[in-house]
Structure formats: structure tokens, C-alpha cells
MARMAR-596443 format. One record per residue: residue in three letters; x, y, z of N, C-alpha, C, CB in turn. Coordinates in Angstrom, 3 decimals, decimal comma. Glycine has a CB too. Layout:
N
resn = ALA; n.X = X; n.Y = Y; n.Z = Z; ca.X = X; ca.Y = Y; ca.Z = Z; c.X = X; c.Y = Y; c.Z = Z; cb.X = X; cb.Y = Y; cb.Z = Z;
...
***
This chain:
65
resn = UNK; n.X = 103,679; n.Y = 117,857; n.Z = 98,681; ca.X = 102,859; ca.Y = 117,001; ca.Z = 99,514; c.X = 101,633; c.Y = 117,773; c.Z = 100,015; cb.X = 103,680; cb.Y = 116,454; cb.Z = 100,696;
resn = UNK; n.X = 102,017; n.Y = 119,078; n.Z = 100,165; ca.X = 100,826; ca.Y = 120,017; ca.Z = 100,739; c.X = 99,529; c.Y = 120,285; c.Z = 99,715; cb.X = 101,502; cb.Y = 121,550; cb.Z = 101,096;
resn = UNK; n.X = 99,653; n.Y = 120,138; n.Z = 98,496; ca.X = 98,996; ca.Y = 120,848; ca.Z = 97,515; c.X = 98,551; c.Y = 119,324; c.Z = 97,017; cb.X = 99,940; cb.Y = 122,012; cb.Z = 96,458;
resn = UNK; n.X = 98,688; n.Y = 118,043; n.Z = 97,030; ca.X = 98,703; ca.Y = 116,601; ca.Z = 96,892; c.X = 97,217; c.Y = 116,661; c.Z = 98,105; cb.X = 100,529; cb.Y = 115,639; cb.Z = 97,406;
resn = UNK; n.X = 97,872; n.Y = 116,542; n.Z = 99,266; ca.X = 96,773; ca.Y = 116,666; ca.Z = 100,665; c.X = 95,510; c.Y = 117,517; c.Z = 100,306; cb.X = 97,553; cb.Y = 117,538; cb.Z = 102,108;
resn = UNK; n.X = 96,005; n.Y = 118,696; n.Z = 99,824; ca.X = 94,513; ca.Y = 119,975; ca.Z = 99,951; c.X = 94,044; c.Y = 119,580; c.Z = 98,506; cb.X = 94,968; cb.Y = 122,206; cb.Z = 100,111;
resn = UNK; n.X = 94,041; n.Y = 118,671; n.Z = 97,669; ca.X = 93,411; ca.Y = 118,346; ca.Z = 96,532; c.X = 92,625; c.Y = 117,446; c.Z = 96,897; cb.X = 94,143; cb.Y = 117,994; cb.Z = 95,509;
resn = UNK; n.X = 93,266; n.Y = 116,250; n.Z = 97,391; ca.X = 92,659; ca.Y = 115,059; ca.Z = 98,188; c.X = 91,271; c.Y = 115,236; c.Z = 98,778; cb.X = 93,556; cb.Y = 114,721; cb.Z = 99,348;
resn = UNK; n.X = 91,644; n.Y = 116,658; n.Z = 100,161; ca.X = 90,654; ca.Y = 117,006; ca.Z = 100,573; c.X = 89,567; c.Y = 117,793; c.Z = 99,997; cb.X = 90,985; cb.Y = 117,369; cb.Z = 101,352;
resn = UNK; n.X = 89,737; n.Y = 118,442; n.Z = 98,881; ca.X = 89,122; ca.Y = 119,197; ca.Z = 98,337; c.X = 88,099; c.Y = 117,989; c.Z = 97,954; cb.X = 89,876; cb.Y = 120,092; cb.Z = 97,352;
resn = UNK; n.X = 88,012; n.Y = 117,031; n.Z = 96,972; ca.X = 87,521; ca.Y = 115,631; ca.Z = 96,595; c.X = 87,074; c.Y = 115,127; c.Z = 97,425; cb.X = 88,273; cb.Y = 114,773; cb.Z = 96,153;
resn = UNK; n.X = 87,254; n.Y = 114,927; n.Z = 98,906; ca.X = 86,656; ca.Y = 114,238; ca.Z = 99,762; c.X = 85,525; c.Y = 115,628; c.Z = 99,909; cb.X = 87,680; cb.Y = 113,609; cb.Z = 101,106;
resn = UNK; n.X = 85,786; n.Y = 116,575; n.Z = 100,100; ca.X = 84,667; ca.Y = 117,593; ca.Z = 100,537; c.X = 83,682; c.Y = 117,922; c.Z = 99,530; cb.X = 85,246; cb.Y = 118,900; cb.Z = 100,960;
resn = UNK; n.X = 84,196; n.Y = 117,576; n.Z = 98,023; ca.X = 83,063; ca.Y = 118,086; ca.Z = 97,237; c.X = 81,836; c.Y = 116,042; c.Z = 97,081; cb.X = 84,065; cb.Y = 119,021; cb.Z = 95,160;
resn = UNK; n.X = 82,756; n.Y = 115,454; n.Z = 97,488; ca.X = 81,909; ca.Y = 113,967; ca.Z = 97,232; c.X = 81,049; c.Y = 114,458; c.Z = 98,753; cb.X = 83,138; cb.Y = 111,977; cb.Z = 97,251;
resn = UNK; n.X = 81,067; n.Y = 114,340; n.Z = 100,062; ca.X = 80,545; ca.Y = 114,781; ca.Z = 101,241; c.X = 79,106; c.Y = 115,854; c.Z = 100,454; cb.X = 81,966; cb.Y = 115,679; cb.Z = 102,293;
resn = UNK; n.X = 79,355; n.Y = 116,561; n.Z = 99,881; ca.X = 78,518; ca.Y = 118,137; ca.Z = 99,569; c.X = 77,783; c.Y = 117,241; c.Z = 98,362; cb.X = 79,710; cb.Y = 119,971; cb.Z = 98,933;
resn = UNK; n.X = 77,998; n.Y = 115,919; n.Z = 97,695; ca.X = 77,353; ca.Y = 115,814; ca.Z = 96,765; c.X = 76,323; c.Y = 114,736; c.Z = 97,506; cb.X = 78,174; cb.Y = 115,500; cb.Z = 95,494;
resn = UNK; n.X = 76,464; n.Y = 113,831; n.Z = 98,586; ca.X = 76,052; ca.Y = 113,293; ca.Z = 99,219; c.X = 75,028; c.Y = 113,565; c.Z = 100,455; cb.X = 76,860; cb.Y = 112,922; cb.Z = 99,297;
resn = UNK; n.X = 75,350; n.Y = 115,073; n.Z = 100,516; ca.X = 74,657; ca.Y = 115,490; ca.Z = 101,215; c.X = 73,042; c.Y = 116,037; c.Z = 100,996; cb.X = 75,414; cb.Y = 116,178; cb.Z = 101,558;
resn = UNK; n.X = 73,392; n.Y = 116,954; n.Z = 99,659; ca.X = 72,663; ca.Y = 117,322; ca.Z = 98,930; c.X = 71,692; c.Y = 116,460; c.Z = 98,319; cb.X = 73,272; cb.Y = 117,843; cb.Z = 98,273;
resn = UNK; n.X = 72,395; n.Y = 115,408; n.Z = 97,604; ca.X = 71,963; ca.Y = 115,052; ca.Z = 96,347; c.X = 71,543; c.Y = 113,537; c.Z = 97,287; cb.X = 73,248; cb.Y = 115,125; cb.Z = 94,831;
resn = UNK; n.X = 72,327; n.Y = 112,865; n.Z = 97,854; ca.X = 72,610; ca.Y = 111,768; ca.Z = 98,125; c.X = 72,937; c.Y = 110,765; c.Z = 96,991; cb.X = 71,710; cb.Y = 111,450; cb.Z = 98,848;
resn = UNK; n.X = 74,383; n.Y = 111,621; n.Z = 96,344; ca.X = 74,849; ca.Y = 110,815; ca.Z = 95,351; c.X = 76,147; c.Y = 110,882; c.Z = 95,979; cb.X = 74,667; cb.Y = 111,243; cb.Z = 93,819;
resn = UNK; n.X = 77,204; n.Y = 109,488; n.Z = 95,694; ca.X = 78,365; ca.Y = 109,077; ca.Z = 96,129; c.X = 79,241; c.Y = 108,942; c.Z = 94,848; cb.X = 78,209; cb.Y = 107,828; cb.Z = 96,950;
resn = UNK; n.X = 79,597; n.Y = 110,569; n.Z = 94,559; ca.X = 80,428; ca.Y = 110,397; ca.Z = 93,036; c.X = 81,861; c.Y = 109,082; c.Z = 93,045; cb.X = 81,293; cb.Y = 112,285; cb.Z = 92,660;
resn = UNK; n.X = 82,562; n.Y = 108,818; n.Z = 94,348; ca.X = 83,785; ca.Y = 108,073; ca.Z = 94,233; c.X = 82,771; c.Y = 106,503; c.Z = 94,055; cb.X = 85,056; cb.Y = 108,304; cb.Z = 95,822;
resn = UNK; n.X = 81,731; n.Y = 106,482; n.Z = 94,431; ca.X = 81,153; ca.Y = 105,058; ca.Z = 94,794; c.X = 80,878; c.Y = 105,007; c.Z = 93,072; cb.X = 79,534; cb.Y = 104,915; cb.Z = 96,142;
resn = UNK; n.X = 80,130; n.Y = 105,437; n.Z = 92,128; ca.X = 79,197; ca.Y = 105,950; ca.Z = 91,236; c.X = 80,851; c.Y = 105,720; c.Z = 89,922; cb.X = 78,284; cb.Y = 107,939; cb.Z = 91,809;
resn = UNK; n.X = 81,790; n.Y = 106,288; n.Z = 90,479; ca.X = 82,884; ca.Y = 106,384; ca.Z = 89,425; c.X = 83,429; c.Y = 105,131; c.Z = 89,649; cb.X = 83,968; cb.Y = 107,594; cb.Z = 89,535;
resn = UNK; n.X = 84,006; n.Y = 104,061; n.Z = 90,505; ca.X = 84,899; ca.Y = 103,186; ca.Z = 91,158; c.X = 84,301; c.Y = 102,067; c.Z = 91,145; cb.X = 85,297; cb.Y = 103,515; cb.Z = 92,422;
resn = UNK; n.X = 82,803; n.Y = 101,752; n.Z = 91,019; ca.X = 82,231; ca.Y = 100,509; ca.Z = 91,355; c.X = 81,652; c.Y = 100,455; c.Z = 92,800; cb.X = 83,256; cb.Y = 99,465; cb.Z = 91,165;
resn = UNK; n.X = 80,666; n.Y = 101,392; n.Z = 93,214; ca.X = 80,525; ca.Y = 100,610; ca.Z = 94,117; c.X = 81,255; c.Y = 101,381; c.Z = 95,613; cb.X = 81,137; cb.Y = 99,241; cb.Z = 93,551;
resn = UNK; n.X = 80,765; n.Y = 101,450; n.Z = 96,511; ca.X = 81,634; ca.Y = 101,746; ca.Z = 97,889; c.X = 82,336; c.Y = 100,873; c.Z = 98,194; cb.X = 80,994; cb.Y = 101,977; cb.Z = 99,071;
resn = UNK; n.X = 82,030; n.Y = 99,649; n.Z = 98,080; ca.X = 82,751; ca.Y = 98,343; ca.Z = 98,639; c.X = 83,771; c.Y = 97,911; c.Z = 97,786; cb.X = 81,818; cb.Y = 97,144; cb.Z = 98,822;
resn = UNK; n.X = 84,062; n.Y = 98,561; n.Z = 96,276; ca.X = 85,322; ca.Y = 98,530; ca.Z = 95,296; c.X = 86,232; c.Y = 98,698; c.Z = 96,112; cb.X = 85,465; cb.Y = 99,540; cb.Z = 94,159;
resn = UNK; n.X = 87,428; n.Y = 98,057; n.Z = 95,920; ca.X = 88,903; ca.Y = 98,009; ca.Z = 96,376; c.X = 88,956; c.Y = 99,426; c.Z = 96,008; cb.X = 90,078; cb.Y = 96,885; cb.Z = 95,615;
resn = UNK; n.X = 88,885; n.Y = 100,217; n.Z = 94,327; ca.X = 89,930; ca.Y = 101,456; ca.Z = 94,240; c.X = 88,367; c.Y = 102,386; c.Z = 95,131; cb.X = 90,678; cb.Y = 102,120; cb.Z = 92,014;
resn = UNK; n.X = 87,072; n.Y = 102,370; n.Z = 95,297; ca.X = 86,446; ca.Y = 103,098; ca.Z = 96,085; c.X = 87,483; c.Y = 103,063; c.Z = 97,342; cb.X = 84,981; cb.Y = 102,596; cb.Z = 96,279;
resn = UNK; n.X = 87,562; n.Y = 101,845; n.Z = 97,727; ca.X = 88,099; ca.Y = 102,279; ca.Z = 99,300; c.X = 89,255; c.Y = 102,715; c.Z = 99,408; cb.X = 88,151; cb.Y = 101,263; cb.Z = 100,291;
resn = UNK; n.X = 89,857; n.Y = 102,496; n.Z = 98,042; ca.X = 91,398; ca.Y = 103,240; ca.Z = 98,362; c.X = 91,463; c.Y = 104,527; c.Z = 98,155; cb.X = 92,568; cb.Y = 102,768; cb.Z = 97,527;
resn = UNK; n.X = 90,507; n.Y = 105,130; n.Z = 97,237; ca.X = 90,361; ca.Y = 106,525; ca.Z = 97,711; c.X = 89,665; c.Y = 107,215; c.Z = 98,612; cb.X = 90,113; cb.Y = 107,060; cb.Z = 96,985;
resn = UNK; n.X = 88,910; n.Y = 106,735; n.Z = 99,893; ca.X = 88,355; ca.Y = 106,952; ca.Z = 100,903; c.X = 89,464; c.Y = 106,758; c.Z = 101,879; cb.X = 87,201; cb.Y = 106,212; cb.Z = 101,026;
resn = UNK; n.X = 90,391; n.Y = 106,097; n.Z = 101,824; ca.X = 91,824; ca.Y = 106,072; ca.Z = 102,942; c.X = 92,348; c.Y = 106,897; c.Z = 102,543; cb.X = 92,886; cb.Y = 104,937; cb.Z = 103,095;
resn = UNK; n.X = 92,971; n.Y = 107,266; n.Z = 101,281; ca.X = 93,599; ca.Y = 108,662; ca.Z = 100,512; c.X = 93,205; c.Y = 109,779; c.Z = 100,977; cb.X = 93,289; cb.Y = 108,844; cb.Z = 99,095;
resn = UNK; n.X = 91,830; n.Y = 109,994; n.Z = 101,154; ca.X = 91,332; ca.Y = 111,416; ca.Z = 101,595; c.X = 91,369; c.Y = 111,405; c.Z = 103,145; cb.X = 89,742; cb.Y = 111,771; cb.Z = 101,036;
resn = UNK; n.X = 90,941; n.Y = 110,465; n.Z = 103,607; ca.X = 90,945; ca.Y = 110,283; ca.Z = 105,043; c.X = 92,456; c.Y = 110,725; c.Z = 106,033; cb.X = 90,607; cb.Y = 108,679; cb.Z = 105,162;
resn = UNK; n.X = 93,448; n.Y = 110,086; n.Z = 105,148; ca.X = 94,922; ca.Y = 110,222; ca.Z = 105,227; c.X = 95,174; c.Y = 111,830; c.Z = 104,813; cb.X = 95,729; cb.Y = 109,062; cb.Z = 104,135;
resn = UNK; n.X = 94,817; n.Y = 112,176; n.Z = 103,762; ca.X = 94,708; ca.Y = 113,802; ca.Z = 103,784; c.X = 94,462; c.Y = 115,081; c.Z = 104,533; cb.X = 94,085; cb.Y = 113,990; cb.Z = 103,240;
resn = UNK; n.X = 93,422; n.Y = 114,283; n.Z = 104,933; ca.X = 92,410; ca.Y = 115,118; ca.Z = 105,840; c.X = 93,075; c.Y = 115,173; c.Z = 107,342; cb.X = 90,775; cb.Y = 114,327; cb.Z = 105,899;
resn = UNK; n.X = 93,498; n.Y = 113,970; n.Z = 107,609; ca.X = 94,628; ca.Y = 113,612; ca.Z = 108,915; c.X = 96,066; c.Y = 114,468; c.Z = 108,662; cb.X = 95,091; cb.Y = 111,684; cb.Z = 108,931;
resn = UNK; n.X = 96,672; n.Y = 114,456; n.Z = 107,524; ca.X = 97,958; ca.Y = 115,139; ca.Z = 107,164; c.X = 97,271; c.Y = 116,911; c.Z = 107,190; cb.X = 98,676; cb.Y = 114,445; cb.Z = 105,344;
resn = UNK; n.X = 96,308; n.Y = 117,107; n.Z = 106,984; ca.X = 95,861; ca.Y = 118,406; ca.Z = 105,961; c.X = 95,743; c.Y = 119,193; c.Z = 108,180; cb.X = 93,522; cb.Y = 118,070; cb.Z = 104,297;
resn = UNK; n.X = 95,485; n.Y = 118,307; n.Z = 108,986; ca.X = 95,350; ca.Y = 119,188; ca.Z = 110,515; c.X = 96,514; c.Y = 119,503; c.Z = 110,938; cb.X = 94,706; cb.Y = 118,449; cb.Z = 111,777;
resn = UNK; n.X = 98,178; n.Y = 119,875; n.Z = 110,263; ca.X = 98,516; ca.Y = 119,971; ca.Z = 110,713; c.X = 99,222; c.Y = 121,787; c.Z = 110,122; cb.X = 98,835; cb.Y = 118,741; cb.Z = 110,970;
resn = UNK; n.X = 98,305; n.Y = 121,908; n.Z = 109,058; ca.X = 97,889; ca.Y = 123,032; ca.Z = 108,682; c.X = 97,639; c.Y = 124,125; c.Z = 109,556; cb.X = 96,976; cb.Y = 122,813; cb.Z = 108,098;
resn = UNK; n.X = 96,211; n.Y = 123,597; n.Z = 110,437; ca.X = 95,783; ca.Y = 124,560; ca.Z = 111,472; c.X = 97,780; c.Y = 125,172; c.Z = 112,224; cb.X = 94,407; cb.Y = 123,385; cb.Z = 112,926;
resn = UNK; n.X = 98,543; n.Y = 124,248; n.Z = 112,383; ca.X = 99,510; ca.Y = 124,815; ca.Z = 113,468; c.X = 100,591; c.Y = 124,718; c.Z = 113,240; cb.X = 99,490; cb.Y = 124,376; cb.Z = 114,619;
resn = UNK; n.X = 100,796; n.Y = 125,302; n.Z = 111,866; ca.X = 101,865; ca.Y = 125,776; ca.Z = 110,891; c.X = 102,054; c.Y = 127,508; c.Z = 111,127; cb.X = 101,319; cb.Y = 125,364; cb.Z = 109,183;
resn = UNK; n.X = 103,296; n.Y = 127,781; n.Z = 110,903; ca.X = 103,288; ca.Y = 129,685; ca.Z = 111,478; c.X = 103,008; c.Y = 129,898; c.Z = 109,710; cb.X = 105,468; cb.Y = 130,754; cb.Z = 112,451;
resn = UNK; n.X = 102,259; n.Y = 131,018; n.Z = 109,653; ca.X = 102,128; ca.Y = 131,556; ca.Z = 108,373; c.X = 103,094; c.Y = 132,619; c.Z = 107,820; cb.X = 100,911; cb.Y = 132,048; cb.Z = 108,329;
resn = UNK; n.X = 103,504; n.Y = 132,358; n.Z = 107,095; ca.X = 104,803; ca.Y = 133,003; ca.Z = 106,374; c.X = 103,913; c.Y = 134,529; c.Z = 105,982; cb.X = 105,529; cb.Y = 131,874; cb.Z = 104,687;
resn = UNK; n.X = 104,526; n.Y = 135,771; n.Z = 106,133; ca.X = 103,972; ca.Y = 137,015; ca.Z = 106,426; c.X = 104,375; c.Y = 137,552; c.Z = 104,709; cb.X = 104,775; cb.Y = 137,916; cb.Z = 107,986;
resn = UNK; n.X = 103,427; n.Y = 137,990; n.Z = 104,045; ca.X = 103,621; ca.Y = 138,208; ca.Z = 102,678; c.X = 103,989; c.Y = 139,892; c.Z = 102,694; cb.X = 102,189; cb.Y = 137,716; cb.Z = 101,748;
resn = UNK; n.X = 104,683; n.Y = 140,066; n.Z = 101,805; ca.X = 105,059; ca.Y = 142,123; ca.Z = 101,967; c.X = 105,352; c.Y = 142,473; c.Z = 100,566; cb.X = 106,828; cb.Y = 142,767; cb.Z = 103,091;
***
């Protein structure tokens, strides 16, 4: 589920960086559209990620040796 989430977000952060830059909307551009049903279902997907992905920050980190 963890590696599902930080992919998600990874995709939401590189569409953000392409939008920013470029002001291109690769999920809009691939999906039909922002207002496409599967656009918006992958904008809740990442959103939901990004919500699951904060709980990261306050996880104990397992000590590697």
C-alpha cells in the first residue's frame, strides 16, 4: 500500500512540475480533458495518496546496520 501511495504521489508531483513549468496537464492531455470521469478519478487517487502518504512524516524509522 506504501509503495502504491508514493507512486501515486510521485504522478501527482511530476503532473504539478509539468503544469507549472510548462502549463501542460499530462493526466488532463492523456484522459480527455480535466472534467473526464477517469481525469478525475485519478486526481482523487493522488489526492487520497497524498492524504495516506502524511502519515509517513510520523512513522518511527526502522534503524538499518
Amino acid at each position: 500500500m506504501d509503495r502504491l501511495a508514493l507512486l501515486l504521489v510521485i504522478i501527482g508531483a511530476l503532473n504539478w512540475g509539468l503544469i507549472g513549468l510548462f502549463q501542460f496537464d499530462l493526466v488532463a492531455a492523456l484522459l480527455g480533458g480535466q472534467a473526464s470521469v477517469l481525469s478525475r478519478i485519478v486526481y482523487s487517487l493522488v489526492g487520497l495518496a497524498g492524504a495516506y502518504s502524511i502519515s509517513f512524516l510520523f512513522r518511527e524509522r526502522e534503524k538499518v546496520q
